[in-house]
C-alpha positions in Angstrom: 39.1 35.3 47.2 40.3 35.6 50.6 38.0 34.3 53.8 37.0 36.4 56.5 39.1 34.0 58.8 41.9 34.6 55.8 41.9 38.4 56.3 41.6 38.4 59.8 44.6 36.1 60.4 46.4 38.1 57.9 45.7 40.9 60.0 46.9 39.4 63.1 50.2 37.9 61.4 51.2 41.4 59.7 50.7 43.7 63.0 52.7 40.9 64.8 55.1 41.4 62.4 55.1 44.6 62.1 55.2 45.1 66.2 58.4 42.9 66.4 60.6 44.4 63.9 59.7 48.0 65.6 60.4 46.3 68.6 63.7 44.9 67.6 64.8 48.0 65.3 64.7 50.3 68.3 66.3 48.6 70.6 69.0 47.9 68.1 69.5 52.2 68.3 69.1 52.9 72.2 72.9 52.9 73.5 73.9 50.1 75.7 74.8 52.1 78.7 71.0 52.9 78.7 70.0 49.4 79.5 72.0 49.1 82.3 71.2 52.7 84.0 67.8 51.8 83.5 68.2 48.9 85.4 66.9 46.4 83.0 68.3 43.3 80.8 71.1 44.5 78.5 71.0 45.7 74.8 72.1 42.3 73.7 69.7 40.2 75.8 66.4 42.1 74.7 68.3 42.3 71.3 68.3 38.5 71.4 65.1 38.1 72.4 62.9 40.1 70.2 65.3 38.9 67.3 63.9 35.5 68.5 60.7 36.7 68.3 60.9 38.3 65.1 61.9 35.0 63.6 59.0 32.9 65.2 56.4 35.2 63.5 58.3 34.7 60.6 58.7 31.0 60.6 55.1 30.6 62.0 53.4 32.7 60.2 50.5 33.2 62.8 50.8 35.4 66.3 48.5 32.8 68.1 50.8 29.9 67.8 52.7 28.4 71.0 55.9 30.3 70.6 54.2 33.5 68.5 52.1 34.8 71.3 54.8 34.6 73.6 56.9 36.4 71.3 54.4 39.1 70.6 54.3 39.5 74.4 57.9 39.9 74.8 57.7 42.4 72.1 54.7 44.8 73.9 57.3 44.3 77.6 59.9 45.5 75.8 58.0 48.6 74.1 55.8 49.6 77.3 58.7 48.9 79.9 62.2 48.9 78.6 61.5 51.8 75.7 60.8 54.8 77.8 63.1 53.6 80.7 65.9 53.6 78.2 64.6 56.6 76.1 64.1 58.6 79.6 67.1 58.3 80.2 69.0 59.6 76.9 66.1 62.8 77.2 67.0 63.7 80.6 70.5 64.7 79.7 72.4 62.4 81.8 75.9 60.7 81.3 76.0 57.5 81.0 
């Protein structure tokens, strides 16, 4: 039988998880050009980075470790920032 601490830490490691990979999987689709029109680190940096993070959830197994809650953090930057500076930009019709 799983512990309330149990469940809650599973909880916590499989919406990290789960945060990351959406992260990573859409900035793997936006176009390159997007980045850079946007102004903000290029495809393969963030692509890097939340691939990085991705892996430390993995590895860790918990978001509240030294390296996982900087990773989850990268991962919310990257979908509250970068995401709809990028996806603005392929809406709005222009050229890249």
């Amino acid at each position: 039988m799983l512990s309330f601490q149990g469940a809650v830490y599973a909880v916590l490691f499989y919406a990290a998880l789960a945060l990351t990979v959406w992260a990573l999987a859409d900035a793997l689709i936006r176009p390159a050009a997007g980045y850079v029109a946007a102004g903000k680190l290029t495809k393969p940096g963030w692509a890097a980075i939340l691939g990085l993070s991705v892996l430390v959830i993995v590895v860790f197994q918990t978001p509240l470790s030294f390296l996982g809650l900087p990773a989850v953090i990268a991962a919310i930057v990257y979908l509250v920032d970068v995401r709809p500076a990028v996806r603005g930009l392929s809406r709005g019709g222009n050229s890249w």
